[in-house]
Structures are given as C-alpha cells and as structure tokens.
TORKOL-4160 file (C-alpha; in steps of 0.2 Angstrom, whole numbers, padded with zeros to 4 digits, m for minus):
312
<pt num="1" X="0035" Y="0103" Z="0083"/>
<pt num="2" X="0037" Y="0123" Z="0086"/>
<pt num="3" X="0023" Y="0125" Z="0074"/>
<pt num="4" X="0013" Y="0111" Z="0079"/>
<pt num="5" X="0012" Y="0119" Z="0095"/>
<pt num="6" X="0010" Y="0135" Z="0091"/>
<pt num="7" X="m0007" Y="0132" Z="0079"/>
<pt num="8" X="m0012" Y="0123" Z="0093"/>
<pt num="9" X="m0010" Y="0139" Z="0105"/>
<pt num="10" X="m0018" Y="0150" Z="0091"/>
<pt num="11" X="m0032" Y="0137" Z="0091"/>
<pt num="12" X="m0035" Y="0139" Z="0107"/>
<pt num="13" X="m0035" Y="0159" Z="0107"/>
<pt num="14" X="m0046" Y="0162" Z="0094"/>
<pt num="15" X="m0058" Y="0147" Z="0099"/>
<pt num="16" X="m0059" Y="0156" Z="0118"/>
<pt num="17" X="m0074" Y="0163" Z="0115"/>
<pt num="18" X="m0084" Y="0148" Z="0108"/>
<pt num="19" X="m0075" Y="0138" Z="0124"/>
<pt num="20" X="m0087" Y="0146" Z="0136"/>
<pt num="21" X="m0104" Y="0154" Z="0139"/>
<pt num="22" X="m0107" Y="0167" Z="0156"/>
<pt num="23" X="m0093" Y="0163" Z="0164"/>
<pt num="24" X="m0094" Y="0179" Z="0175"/>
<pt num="25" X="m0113" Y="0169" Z="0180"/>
<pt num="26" X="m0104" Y="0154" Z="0185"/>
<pt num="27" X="m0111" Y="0142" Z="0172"/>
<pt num="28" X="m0092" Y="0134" Z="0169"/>
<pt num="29" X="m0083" Y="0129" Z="0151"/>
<pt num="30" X="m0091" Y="0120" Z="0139"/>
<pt num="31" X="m0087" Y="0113" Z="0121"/>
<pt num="32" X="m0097" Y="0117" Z="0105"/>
<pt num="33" X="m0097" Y="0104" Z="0092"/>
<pt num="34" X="m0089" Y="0115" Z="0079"/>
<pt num="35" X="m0072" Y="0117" Z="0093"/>
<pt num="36" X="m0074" Y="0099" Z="0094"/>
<pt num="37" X="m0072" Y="0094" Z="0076"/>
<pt num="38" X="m0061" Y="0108" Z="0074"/>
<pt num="39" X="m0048" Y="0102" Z="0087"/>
<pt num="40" X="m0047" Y="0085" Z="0077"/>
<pt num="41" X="m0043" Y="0093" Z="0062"/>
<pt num="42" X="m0031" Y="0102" Z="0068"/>
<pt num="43" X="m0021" Y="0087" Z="0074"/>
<pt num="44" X="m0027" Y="0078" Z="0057"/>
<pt num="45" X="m0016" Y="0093" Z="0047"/>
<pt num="46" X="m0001" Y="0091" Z="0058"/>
<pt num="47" X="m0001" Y="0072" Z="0056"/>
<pt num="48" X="m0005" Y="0067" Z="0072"/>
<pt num="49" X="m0017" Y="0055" Z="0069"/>
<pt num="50" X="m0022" Y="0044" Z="0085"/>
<pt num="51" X="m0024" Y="0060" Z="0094"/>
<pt num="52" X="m0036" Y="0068" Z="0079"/>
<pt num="53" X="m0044" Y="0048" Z="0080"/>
<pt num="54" X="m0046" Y="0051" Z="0100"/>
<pt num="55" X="m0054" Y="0070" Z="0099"/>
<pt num="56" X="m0066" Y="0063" Z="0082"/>
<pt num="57" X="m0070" Y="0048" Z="0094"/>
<pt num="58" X="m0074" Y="0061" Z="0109"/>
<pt num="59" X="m0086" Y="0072" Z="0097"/>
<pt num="60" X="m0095" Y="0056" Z="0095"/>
<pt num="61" X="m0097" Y="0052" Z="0113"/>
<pt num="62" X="m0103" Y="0070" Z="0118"/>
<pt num="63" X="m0114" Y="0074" Z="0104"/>
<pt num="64" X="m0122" Y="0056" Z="0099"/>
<pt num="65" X="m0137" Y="0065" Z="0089"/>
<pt num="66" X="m0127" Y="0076" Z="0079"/>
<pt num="67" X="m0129" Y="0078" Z="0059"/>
<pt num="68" X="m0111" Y="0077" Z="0058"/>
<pt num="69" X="m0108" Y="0060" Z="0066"/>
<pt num="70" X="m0105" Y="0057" Z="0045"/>
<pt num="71" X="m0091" Y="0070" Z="0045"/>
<pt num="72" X="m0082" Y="0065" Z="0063"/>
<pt num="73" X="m0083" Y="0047" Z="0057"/>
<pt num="74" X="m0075" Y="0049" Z="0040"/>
<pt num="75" X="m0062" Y="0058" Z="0047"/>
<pt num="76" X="m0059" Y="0045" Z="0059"/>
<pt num="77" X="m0056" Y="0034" Z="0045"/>
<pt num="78" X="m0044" Y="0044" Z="0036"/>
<pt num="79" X="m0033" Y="0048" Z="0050"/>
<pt num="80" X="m0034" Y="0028" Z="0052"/>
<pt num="81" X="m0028" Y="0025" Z="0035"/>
<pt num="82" X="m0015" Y="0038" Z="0036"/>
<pt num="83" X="m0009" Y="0031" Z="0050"/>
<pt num="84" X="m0007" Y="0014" Z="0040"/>
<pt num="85" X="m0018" Y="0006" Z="0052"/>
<pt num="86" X="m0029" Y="m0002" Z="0038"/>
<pt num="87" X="m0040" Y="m0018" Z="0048"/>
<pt num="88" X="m0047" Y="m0001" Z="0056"/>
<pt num="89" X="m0047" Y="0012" Z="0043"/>
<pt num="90" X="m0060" Y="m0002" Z="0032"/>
<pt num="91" X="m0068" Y="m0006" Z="0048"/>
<pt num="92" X="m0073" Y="0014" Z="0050"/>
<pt num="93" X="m0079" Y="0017" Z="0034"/>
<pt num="94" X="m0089" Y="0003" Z="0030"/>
<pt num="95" X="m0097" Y="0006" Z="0045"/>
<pt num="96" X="m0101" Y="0026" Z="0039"/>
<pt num="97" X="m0107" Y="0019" Z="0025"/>
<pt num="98" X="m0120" Y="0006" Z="0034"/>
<pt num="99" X="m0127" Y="0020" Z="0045"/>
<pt num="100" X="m0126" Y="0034" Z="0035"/>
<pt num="101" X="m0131" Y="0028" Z="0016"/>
<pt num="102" X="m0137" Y="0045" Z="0012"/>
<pt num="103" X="m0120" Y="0056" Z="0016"/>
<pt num="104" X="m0109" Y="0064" Z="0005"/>
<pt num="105" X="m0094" Y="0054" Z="0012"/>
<pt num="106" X="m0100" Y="0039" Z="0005"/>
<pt num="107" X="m0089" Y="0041" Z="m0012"/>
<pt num="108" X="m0075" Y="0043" Z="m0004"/>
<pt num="109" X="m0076" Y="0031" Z="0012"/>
<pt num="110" X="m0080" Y="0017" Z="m0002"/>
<pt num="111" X="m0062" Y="0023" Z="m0013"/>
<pt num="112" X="m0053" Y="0024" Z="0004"/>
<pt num="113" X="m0062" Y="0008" Z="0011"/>
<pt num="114" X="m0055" Y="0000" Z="m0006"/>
<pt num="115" X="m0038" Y="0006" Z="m0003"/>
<pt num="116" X="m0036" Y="0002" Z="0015"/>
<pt num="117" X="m0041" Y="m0016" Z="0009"/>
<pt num="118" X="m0030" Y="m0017" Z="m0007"/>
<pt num="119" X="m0016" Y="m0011" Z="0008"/>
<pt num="120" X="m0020" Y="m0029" Z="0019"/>
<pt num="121" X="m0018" Y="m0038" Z="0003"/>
<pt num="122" X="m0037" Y="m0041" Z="0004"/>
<pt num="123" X="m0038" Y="m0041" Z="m0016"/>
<pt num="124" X="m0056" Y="m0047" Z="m0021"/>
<pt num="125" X="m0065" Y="m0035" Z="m0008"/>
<pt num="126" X="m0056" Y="m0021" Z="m0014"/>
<pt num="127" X="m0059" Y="m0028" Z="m0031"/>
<pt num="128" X="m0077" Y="m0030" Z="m0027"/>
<pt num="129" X="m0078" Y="m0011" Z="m0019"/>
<pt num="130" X="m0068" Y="m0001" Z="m0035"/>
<pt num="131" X="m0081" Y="m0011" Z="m0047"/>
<pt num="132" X="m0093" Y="m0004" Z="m0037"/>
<pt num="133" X="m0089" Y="0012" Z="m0035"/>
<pt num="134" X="m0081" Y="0015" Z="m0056"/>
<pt num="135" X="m0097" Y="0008" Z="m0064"/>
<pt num="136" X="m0109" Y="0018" Z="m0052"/>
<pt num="137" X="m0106" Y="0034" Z="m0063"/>
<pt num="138" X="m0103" Y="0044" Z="m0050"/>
<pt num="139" X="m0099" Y="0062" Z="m0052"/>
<pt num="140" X="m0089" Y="0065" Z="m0037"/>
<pt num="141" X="m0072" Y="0062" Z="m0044"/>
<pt num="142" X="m0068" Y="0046" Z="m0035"/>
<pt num="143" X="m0073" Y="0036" Z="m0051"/>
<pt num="144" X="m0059" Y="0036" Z="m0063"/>
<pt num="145" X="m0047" Y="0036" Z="m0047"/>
<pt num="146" X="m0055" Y="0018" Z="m0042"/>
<pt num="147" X="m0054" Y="0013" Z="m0062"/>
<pt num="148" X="m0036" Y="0018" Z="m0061"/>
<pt num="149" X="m0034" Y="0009" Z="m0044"/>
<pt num="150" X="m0043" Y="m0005" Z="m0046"/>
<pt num="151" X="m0030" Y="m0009" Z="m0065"/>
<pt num="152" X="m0016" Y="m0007" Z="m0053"/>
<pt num="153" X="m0025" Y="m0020" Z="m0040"/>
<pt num="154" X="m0030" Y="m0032" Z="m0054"/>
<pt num="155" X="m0008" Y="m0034" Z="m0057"/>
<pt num="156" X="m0004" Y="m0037" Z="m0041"/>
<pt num="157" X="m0013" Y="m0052" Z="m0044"/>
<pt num="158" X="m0008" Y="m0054" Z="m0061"/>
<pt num="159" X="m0021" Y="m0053" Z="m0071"/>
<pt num="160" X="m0014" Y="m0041" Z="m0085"/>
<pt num="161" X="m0031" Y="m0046" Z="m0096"/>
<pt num="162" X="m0040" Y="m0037" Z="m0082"/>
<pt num="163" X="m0029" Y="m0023" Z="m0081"/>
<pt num="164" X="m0030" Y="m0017" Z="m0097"/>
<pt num="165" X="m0050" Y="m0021" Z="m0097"/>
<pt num="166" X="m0052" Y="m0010" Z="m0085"/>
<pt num="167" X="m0039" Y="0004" Z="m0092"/>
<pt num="168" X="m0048" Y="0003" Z="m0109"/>
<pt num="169" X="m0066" Y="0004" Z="m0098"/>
<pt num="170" X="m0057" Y="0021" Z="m0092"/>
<pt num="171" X="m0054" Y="0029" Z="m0108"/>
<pt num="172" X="m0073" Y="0023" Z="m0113"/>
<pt num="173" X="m0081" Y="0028" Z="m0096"/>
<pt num="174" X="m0072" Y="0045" Z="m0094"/>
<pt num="175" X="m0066" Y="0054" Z="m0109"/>
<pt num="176" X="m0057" Y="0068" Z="m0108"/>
<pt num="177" X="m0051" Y="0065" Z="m0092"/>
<pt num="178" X="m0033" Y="0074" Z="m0087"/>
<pt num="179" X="m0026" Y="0059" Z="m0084"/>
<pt num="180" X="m0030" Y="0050" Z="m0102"/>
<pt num="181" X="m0015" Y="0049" Z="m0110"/>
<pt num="182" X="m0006" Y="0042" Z="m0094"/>
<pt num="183" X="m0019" Y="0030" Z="m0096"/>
<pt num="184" X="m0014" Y="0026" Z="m0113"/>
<pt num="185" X="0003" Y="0026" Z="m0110"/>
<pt num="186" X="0001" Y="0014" Z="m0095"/>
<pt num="187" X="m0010" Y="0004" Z="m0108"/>
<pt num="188" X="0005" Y="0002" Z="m0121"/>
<pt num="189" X="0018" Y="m0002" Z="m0108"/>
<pt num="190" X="0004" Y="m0019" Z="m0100"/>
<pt num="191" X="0008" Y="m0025" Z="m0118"/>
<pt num="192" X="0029" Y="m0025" Z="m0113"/>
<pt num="193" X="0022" Y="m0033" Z="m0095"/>
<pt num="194" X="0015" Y="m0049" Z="m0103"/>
<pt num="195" X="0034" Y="m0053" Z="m0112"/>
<pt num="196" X="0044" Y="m0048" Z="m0097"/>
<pt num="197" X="0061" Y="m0060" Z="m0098"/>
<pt num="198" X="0063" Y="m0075" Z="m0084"/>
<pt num="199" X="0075" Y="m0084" Z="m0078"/>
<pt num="200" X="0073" Y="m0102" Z="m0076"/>
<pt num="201" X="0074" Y="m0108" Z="m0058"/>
<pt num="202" X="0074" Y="m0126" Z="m0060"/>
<pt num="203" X="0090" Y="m0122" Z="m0074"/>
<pt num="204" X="0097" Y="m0110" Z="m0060"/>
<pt num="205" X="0098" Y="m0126" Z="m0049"/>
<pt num="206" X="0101" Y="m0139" Z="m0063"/>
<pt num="207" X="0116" Y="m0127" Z="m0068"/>
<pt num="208" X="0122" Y="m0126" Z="m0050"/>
<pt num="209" X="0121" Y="m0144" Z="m0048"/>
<pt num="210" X="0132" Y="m0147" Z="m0062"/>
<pt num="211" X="0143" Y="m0133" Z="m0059"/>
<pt num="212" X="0141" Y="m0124" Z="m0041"/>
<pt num="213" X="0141" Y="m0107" Z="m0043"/>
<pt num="214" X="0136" Y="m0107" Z="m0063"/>
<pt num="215" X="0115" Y="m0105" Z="m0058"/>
<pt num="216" X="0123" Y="m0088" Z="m0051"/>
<pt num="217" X="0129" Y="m0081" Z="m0063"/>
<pt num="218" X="0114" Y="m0087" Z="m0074"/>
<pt num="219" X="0102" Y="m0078" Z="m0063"/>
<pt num="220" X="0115" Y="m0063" Z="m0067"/>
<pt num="221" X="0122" Y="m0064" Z="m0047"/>
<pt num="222" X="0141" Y="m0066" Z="m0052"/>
<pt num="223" X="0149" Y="m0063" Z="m0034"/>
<pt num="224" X="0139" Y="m0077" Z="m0026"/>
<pt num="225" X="0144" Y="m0087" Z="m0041"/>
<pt num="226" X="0162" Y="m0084" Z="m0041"/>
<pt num="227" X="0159" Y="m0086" Z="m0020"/>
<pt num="228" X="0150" Y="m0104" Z="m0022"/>
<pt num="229" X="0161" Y="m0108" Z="m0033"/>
<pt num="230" X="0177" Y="m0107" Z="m0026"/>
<pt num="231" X="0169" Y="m0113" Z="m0008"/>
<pt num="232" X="0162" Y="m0128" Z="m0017"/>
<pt num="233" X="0178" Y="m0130" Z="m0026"/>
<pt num="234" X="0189" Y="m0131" Z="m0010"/>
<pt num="235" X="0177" Y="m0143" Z="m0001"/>
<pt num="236" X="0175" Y="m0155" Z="m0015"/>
<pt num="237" X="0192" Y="m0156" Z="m0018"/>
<pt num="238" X="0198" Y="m0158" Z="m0001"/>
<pt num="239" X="0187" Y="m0172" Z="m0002"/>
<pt num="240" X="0195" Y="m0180" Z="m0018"/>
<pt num="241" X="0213" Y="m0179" Z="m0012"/>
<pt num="242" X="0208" Y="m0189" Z="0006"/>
<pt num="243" X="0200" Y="m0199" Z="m0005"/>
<pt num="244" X="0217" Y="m0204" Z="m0016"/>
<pt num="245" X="0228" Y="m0203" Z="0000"/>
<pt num="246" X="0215" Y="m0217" Z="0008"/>
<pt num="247" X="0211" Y="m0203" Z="0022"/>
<pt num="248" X="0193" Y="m0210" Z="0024"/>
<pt num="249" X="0187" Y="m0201" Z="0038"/>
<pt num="250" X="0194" Y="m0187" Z="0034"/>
<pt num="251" X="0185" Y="m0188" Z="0016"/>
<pt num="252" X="0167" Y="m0190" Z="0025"/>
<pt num="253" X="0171" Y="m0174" Z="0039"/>
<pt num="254" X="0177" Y="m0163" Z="0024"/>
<pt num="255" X="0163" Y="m0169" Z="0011"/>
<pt num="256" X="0150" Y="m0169" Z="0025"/>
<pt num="257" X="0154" Y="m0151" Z="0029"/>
<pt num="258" X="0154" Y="m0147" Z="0011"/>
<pt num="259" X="0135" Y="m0156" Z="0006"/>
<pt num="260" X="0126" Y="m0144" Z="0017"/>
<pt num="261" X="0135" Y="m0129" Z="0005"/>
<pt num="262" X="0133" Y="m0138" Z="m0011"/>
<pt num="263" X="0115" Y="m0141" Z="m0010"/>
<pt num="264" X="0115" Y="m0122" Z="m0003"/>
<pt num="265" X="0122" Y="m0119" Z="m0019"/>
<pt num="266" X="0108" Y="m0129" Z="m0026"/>
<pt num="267" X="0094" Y="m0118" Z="m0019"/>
<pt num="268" X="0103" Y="m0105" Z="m0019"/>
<pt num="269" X="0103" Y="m0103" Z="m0038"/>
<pt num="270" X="0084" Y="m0107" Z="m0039"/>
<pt num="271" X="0081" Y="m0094" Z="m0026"/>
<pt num="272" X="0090" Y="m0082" Z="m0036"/>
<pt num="273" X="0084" Y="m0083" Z="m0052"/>
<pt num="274" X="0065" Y="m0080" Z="m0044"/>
<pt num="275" X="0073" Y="m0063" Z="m0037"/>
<pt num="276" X="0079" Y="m0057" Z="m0054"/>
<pt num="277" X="0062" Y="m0064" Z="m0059"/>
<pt num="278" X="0053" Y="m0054" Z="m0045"/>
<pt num="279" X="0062" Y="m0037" Z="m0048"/>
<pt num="280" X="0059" Y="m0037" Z="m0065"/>
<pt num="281" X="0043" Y="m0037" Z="m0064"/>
<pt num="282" X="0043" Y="m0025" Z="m0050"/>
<pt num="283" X="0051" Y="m0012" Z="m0061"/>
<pt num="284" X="0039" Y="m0015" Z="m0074"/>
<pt num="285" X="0025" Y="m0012" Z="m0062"/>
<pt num="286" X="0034" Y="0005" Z="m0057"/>
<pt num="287" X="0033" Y="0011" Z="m0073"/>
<pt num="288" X="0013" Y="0007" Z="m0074"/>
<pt num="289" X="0013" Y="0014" Z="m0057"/>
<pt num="290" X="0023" Y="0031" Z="m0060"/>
<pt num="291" X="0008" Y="0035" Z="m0075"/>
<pt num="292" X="m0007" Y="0029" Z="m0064"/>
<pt num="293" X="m0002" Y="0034" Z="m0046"/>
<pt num="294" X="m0006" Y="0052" Z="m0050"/>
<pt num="295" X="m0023" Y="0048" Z="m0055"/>
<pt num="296" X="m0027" Y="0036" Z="m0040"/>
<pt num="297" X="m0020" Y="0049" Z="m0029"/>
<pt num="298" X="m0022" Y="0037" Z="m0011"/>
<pt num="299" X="m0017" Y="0049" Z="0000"/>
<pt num="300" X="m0026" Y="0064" Z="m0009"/>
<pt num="301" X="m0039" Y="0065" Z="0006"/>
<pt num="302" X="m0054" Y="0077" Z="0006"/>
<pt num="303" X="m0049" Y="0092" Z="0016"/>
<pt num="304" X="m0062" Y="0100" Z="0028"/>
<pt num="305" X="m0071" Y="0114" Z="0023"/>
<pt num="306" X="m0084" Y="0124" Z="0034"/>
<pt num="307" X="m0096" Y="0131" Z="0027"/>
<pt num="308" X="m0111" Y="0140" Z="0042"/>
<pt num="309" X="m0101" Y="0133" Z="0054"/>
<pt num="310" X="m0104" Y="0115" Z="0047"/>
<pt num="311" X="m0088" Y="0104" Z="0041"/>
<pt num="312" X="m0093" Y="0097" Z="0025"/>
C-alpha cells in the first residue's frame, strides 16, 4: 500500500502541469484525456481494478468522441477479467468489438472475451470465439494462444478427439512456434488421458452392501472403510443379539439407528470411487495444463504503451 500510494503521489506531481491551463487567469482545473487514461492505468498496475474500471468508465463519460474510447474500453474489460468478474468482462469486450470492428484490440478482446467465457463454464461460446479467432490467421500473437486454449476447453468437456485435433491443427498452423514441443509433449500425454484407470461406483456400493466399509477401501479410502465398518459392525450386531435374547424393540431402535449408516455406507462408497475417479483425471489434466498454460498465458494482458501521447 506504501508504494501504491506513493506512485500515486508521483502521478499526480509529474501530471500537475497537464491538470490545469492559466490558472493565474482564473480558467480553473481541468482533465486531459491522456491524465485520464493514465490514472486508470495506474490503478490497473497496482491491481486495483474497480477503481481503474470506475476512472476507464469516467474517460468515457467526459470524452464520448474520443478515438480512444477503443483503448479505455478494452482496458475496462481486462481489469473486469482480472477482477474475476467474468459475466462483465464478455459483456465489455464483445461490446468493443461491435462498435469498434476496425481497432487493434479486436484480437485480444475476442481471446480474453473467450476466456472470460470458458471461466463461466460457457463452453460452446468460448469454443465458438477461439475457432474463430485460430483459424483467422491472425498475426497478432493471440492465434496459437486460442489453439492452445481452446484444446484445454475442448477436455473440460471431454472430448479428448478434439483436443488433440486441434493440438495437431497447432503444429500445422504454426510451425516453429516456441511453444511446439510442449505441444507435442501435451499431444503424447492426451494418448495416457484416454486409458486413465476407474473405479467402479456401482461395485464401490455393491461391495459396500455386502461388506460395509469394503467399497472404501476399494475406492482406495481405507480409514472410512475401517470406520464404516466397525460402526456398521457394532449396529448390526447389536441388533442380532436383541434379536436372540427376544429384545424386540430394542432390535428395531438399534437396527433403525443403524439402516440410516448402512445405506450411508452404500452411497458412501459410490460417492467415493467417483472422487478417486474425479482426481485422477484432474491430475492428468494438470499435467496437460502445466505444458500448455505457458502458451495460453490468460492473464498475460497487453500492457499500455504511449506512443504521441496516444495509449495504443
């Protein structure tokens, strides 16, 4: 916060001079559209991104004509998406990319627009915008990035035959890139992704039904095992023994307490085996991840750069 303060201090001294015009004539303080924009960026690099969205959404208000309504709005957008504020964040740049067709941010708003989507589990429209955006042959560098993420999107919905289409359509598409041979490795271990080992969660229960606890330890959870077992144990035996001592009411309270922890056992078995199911492909998707998470690069954001007093 010390130095967040302090840029904003030095902001603010060397930006004096552009804050004002005759002051000694009496014509008061006004803001230029460069301090404008350049007081949103500056809260964008510290991370404080509803207070770079707020000044972004101020330049728009006070300078409606501007030719850099383009920039303001894109970086609206990305402090939106890094803010994990996603619904907005696709809002924002679809929008830049309806009224401005023609802007140089239109590469990057339809990647980050792609993203922010894949984030809200919005598969086929971010599907639909990284097609569009890898086949286009752009040159702007967010080509292969949206080849890369949209392999990574097409196994969150588990289709590994369009994963390593589109891998494969990376390596023809852009040869030479830096990142081909973690393409290639990602390619090899999507052959691993398509044998990955299950569990059985109708056996889990079966087991468990025959023997509480044993779906447990199939689905490789021995404590819970152990646990249903001896709880299972101590009800249904206690059940048994009323039972032979003619204790009949105290058979149904004690084997009415215990059906609710048997079938618990049941389901709880199923249940399991799905988890082990569940992280094991999760670790497998890691290890796709870790080769083609440098290449996507989602929170590798354009940074400003002036060039005549114009961010660009």
């Amino acid at each position: 916060m010390r130095h967040f303060f302090a840029t904003i201090l030095a902001f603010f001294f060397l930006a004096s001079p552009c804050l004002s015009q005759g002051s000694a004539g009496g014509q008061g303080i006004y803001i230029t559209e460069e301090v404008q924009l350049r007081l949103g960026d500056v809260f964008f690099s510290e991370g404080e991104y509803y207070r770079a969205i707020t000044e972004y959404r101020k330049f728009a208000i006070l300078f409606p004509a501007s030719d850099k309504g383009d920039y303001a709005l894109f970086r609206t957008g990305l402090a939106s998406y890094l803010g994990e504020e996603y619904a907005d964040a696709a809002r924002i740049f679809s929008l830049l990319r309806r009224d401005y067709p023609g802007s140089e941010f239109r590469d990057p708003s339809l990647f980050f627009e792609a993203i922010a989507r894949w984030r809200k589990k919005d598969y086929q429209e971010a599907e639909s915008l990284f097609d569009q955006l890898a086949k286009d042959g752009s040159t702007s560098g967010f080509a292969p990035r949206a080849s890369a993420a949209k392999a990574m999107l097409e196994l969150d919905m588990d289709d590994v035959n369009g994963a390593r289409a589109e891998l494969e359509r990376f390596l023809v598409s852009f040869p030479g890139h830096a990142g081909e041979l973690d393409v290639r490795e990602a390619l090899s271990l999507l052959d691993g992704y398509e044998h990955l080992p299950r569990k059985s969660e109708i056996l889990a229960g079966i087991l468990s039904a025959i023997l509480p606890g044993s779906g447990y330890v199939y689905a490789g959870r021995y404590g819970d095992g152990l646990t249903a077992f001896l709880l299972n144990g101590l009800f249904i035996a206690g059940t048994v023994m009323a039972v032979q001592n003619q204790w009949y009411p105290a058979a149904g309270l004690t084997g009415g307490i215990g059906l609710p922890f048997y079938l618990g056992n049941i389901y709880g078995s199923a249940n399991a085996a799905a988890r082990w199911n569940a992280s094991v492909k999760k670790e497998a998707r890691a290890g796709i991840a870790l080769r083609l998470d440098p290449i996507i690069d989602s929170k590798g954001v354009p940074a400003p750069v002036y060039g005549s007093g114009t961010p660009r």
